[in-house]
C-alpha positions in Angstrom: -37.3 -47.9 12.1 -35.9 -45.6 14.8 -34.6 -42.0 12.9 -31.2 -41.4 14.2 -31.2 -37.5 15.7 -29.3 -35.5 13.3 -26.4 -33.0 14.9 -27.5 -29.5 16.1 -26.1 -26.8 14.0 -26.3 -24.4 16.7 -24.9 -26.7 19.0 -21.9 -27.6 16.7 -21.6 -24.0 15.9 -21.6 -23.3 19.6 -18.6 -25.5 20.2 -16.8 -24.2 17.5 -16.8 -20.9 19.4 -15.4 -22.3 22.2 -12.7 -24.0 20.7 -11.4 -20.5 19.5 -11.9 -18.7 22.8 -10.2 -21.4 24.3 -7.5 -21.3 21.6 -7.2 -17.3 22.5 -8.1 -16.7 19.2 -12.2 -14.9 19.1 -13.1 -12.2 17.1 -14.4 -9.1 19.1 -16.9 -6.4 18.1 -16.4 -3.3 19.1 -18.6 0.2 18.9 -16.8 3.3 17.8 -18.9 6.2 19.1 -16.8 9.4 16.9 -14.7 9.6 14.4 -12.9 13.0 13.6 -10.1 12.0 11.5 -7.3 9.3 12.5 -9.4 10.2 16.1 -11.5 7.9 17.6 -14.0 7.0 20.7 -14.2 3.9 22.0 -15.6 3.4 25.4 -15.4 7.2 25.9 -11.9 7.0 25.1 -10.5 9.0 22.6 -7.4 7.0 20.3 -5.3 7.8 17.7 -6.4 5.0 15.0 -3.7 3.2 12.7 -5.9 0.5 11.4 -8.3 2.1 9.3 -7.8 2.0 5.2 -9.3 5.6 5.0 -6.0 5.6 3.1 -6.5 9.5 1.6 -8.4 11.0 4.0 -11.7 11.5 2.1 -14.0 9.7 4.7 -15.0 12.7 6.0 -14.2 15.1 3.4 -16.6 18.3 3.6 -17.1 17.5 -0.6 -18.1 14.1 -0.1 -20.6 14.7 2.7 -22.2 17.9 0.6 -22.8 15.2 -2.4 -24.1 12.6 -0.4 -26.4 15.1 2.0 -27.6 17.3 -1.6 -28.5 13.9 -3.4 -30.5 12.5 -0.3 -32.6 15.4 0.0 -33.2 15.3 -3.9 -33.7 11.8 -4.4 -34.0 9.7 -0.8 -31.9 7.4 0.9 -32.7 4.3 -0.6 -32.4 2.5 -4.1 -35.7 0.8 -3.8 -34.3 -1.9 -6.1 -32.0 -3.8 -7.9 -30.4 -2.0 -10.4 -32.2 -3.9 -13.5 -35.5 -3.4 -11.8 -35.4 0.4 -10.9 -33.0 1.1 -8.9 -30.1 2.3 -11.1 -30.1 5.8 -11.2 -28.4 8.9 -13.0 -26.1 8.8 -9.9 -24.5 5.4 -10.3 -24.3 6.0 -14.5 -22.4 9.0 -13.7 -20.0 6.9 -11.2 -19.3 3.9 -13.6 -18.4 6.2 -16.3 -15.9 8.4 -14.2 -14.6 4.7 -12.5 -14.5 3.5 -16.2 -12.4 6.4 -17.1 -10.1 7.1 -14.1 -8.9 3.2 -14.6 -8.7 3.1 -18.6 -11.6 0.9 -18.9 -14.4 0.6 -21.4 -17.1 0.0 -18.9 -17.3 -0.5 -15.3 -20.5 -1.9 -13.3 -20.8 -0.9 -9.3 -21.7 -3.7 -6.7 -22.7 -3.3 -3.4 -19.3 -4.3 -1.4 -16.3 -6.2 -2.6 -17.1 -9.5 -1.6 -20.0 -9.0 -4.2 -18.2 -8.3 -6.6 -15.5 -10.8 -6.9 -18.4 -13.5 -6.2 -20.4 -12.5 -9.4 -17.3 -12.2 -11.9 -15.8 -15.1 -11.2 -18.8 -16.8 -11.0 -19.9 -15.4 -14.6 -16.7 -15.8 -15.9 -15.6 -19.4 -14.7 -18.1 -23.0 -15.4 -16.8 -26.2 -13.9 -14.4 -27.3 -16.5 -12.3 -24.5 -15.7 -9.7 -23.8 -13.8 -9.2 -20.9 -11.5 -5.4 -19.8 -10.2 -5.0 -18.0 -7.6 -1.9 -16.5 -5.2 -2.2 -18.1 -1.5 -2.2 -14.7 0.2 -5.4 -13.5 -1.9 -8.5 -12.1 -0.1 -11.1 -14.2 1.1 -13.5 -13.0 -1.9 -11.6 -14.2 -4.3 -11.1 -17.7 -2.8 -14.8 -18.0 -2.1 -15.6 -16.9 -5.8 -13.9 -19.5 -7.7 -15.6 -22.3 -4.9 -18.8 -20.7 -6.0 -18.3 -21.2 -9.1 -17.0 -24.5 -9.5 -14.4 -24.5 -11.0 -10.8 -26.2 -10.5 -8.9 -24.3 -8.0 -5.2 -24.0 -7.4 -3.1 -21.6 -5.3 0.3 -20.8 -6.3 3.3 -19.6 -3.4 2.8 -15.8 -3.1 4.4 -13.9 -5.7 5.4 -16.9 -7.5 4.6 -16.6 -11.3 7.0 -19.5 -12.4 4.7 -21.8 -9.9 1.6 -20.3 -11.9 3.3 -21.3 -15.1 3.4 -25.0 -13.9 0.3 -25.0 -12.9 -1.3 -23.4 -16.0 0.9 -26.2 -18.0 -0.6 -29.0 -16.1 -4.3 -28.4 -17.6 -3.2 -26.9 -20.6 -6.5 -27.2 -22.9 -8.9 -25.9 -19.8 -9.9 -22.5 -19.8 -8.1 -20.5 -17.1 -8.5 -17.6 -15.3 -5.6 -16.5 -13.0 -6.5 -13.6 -10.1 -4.4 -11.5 -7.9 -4.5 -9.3 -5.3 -2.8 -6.2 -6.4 -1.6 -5.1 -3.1 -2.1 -7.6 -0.7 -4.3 -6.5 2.0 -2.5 -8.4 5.2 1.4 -8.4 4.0 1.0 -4.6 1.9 3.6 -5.7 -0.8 2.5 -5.5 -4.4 1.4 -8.4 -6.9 4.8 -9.1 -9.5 1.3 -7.9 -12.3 3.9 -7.5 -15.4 5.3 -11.5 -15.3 1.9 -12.7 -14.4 0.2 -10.5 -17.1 3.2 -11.6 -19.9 2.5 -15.5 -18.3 -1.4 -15.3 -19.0 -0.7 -13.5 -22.6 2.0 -16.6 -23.1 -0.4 -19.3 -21.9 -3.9 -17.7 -23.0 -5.3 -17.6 -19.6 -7.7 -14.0 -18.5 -5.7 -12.0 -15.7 -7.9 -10.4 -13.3 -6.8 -8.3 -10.8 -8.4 -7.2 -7.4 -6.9 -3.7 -6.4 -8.8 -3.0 -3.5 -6.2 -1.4 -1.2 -4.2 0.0 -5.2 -7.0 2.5 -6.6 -6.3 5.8 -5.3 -2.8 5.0 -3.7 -0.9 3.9 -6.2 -0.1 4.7 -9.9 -0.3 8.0 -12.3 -3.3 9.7 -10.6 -4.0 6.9 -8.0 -5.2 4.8 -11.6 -4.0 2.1 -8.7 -1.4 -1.1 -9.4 -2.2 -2.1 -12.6 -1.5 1.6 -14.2 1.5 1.5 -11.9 3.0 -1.4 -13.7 2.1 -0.3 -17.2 -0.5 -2.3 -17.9 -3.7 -1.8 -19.3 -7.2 -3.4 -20.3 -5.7 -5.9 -23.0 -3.3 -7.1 -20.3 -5.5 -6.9 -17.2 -9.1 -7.5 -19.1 -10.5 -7.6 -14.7 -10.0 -5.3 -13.0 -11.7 -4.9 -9.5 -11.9 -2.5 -7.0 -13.7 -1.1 -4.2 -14.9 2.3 -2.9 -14.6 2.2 1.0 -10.9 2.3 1.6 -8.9 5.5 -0.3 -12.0 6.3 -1.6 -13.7 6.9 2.0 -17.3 5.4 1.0 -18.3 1.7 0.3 -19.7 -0.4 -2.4 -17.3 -1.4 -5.3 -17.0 -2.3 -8.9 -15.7 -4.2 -11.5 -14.2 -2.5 -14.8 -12.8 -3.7 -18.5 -14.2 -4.4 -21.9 -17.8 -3.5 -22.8 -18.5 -8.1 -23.4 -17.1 -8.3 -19.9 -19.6 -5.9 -18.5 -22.7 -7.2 -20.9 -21.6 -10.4 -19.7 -21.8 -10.1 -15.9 -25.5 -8.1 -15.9 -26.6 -11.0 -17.5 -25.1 -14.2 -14.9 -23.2 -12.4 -12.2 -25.9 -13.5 -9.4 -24.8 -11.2 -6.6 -25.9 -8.0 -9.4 -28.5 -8.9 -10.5 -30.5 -10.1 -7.1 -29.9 -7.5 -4.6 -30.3 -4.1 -4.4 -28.1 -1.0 -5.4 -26.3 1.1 -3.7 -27.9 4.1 -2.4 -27.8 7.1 -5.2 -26.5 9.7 -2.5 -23.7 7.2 -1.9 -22.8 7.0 -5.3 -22.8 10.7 -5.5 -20.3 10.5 -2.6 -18.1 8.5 -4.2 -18.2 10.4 -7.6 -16.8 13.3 -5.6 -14.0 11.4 -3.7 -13.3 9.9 -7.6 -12.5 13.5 -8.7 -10.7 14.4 -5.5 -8.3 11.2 -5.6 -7.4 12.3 -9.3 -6.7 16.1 -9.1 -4.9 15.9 -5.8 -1.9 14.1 -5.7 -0.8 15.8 -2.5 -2.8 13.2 -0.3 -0.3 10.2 -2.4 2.6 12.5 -2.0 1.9 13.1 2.0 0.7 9.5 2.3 4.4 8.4 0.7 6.5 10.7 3.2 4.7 9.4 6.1 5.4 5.4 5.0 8.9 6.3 4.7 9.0 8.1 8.3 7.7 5.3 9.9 10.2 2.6 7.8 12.9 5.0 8.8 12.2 4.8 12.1 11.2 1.5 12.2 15.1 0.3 10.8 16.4 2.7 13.6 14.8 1.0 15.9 15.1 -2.8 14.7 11.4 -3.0 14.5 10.3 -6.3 12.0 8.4 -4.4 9.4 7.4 -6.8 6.5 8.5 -6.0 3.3 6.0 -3.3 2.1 6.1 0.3 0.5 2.2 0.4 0.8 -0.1 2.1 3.1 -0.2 -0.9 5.0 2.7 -1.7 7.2 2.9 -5.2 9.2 4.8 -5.4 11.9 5.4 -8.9 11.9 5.5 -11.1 15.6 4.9 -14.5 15.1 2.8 -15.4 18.2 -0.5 -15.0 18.6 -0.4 -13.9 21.7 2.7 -11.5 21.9 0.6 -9.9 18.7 -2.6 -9.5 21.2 -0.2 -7.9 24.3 1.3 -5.7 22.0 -1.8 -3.8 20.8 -3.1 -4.0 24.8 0.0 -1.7 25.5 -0.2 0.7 22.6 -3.6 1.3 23.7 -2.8 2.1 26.8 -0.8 4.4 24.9 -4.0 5.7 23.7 -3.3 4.2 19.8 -5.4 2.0 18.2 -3.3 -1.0 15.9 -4.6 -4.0 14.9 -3.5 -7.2 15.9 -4.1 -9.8 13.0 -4.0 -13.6 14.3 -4.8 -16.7 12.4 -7.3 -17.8 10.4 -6.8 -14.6 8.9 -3.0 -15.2 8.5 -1.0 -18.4 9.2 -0.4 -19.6 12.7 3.2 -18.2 13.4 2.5 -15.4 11.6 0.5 -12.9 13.6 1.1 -9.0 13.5 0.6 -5.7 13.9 -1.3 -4.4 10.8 -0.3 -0.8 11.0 -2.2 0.8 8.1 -1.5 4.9 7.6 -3.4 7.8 5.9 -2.6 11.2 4.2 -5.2 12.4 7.1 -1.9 11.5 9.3 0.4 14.3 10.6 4.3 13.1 10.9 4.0 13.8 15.0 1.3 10.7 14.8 4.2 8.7 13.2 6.6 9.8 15.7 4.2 9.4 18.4 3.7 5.6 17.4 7.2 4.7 16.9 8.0 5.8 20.5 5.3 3.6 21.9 6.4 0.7 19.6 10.1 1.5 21.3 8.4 0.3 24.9 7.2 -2.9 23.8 8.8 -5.8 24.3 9.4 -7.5 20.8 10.7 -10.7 20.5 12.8 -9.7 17.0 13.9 -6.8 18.0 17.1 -5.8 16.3 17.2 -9.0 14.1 
């Protein structure tokens, strides 16, 4: 009997490609050649960047480059290993304690990036038999972690608790585990973390919360939005959060109660088999942990320069979404009008990112204008004039 031919993956992938270029919708890589700053190169070109989530500053902080530069001539470059081989060193036990601290938490365990480490807690935490809630706007992560683990998956409107509530009610003897973006990472607006943390105490479900673009921003000594809302470890028992955005470094980790942490170097997969970080780049972000405590300036700065731009943003009848975070969309519907528009602020010589779907919802493509204490108000000012030129369809609505 004659084998049918099985479809070519690359072939299928191939076409896929083309279906998005011809929908105007690819993906573009491109090389920045020097940072100094909110100042960038591109193709020679030197642009004053409002899309980067360097949301204090510290990227280039002269403190964080001594660290990492005095513990790679000490100890090398790389790990070697995974951290339960032998690869965890003094410099990542000193980092989980001060994370551990900073956010009120028993323990905290670093992983490699974000992604990692929302893919190995909820995968620890969740079997199939459970169910897994989530808001519709959450990060990518979080979606693919509760696919990866199995588990029954439901997303609620955004921000809608009492829509949670009926769908905790509907499985009510399943083990649940609701999880949130604390500030939303395309829209900026902030989770509603004290009626979903008073729903998950009322219906015994485990809250956990991904602050990713909260830690260092927000809250009593950037603690980030779970301190902000006056919660703590028995409310929020998960709390993750990264390292490359206020914190100016990579890798991230997750933080609460010392079973929590026992539990995931045991089963969370994406720990245990790959290796950790480098030790000069925990060193780095030890230092930009103590920074982002002890100076409260950079939130201060970073406050005054969201309201500027709001300001002038009402003044001029620009569409800015709803947000009092670093990041501030500037919402335009069309795809298209989303791509012109950052086109002719770059010709302005800014760089804004234009967000299209799949990352948001067709009909809901913007300007993701992110800003950073590293900002000076004449950037802001310079940036609103430009936005003045364009030609925005809601203009004044």
């Amino acid at each position: 009997m004659a084998v049918p031919p099985r479809p070519d993956l690359l072939q299928r992938l191939a076409a896929q490609t083309a279906e998005r270029g011809q929908a105007h919708l690819l993906r573009r890589l491109r090389t920045i050649e020097q940072a100094q700053g909110p100042w960038l190169q591109i193709g020679g070109r030197r642009l004053l960047s409002f899309c980067s989530n360097d949301y204090l500053g510290l990227a280039q902080h002269p403190q964080l480059v001594g660290a990492l530069t005095r513990a790679a001539a000490s100890g090398g470059v790389g790990s070697t290993s995974a951290h339960l081989i032998c690869g965890h060193r003094a410099e990542h036990a000193r980092l989980e304690e001060a994370l551990a601290a900073w956010t009120g938490r028993e323990r905290a365990l670093l992983f490699s990036t974000g992604y990692m480490a929302n893919l190995g807690a909820l995968q620890a935490l969740l079997a199939t038999a459970d169910l897994c809630l989530q808001d519709k706007l959450n990060h990518a992560c979080l979606i693919d972690g509760a696919r990866l683990s199995g588990a029954e998956l439901k997303r609620y409107p955004h921000a809608d608790a009492g829509a949670a509530a009926r769908q905790l009610d509907a499985r009510p003897g399943a083990a649940a585990l609701l999880a949130t973006d604390g500030v939303f990472s395309m829209d900026g607006d902030v989770a509603p973390l004290r009626e979903l943390a008073a729903l998950c105490a009322d219906r015994h479900a485990t809250l956990m919360v991904d602050d990713a673009h909260g830690l260092g921003v927000l809250g009593a000594h950037g603690a980030g939005s779970v301190t902000a809302a006056g919660l703590g470890q028995h409310e929020v028992p998960v709390l993750m959060a990264t390292l490359g955005k206020a914190l100016g470094c990579a890798g991230a980790f997750v933080a609460g109660p010392a079973a929590l942490i026992e539990g995931l170097l045991q089963f969370a997969r994406p720990y245990i088999y790959t290796t950790a970080m480098p030790p000069a780049l925990a060193a780095a972000a030890l230092a930009a942990v103590q920074l982002a405590q002890a100076e409260d300036w950079r939130r201060d700065r970073l406050a005054a320069l969201v309201a500027r731009l709001r300001r002038g943003a009402e003044q001029l009848g620009l569409p800015l979404m709803a947000s009092t975070s670093a990041i501030q969309p500037l919402l335009l519907g069309d795809a298209d009008a989303a791509m012109q528009a950052m086109r002719a602020l770059e010709a302005h010589g800014l760089l804004v990112g234009a967000i299209r779907r799949p990352t948001v919802p067709a009909g809901q493509a913007r300007l993701r204008i992110t800003l950073s204490a590293a900002h000076e108000e004449s950037h802001v000012d310079r940036l609103l004039d430009a936005l003045q030129t364009l030609p925005l369809p809601q203009r004044g609505r």
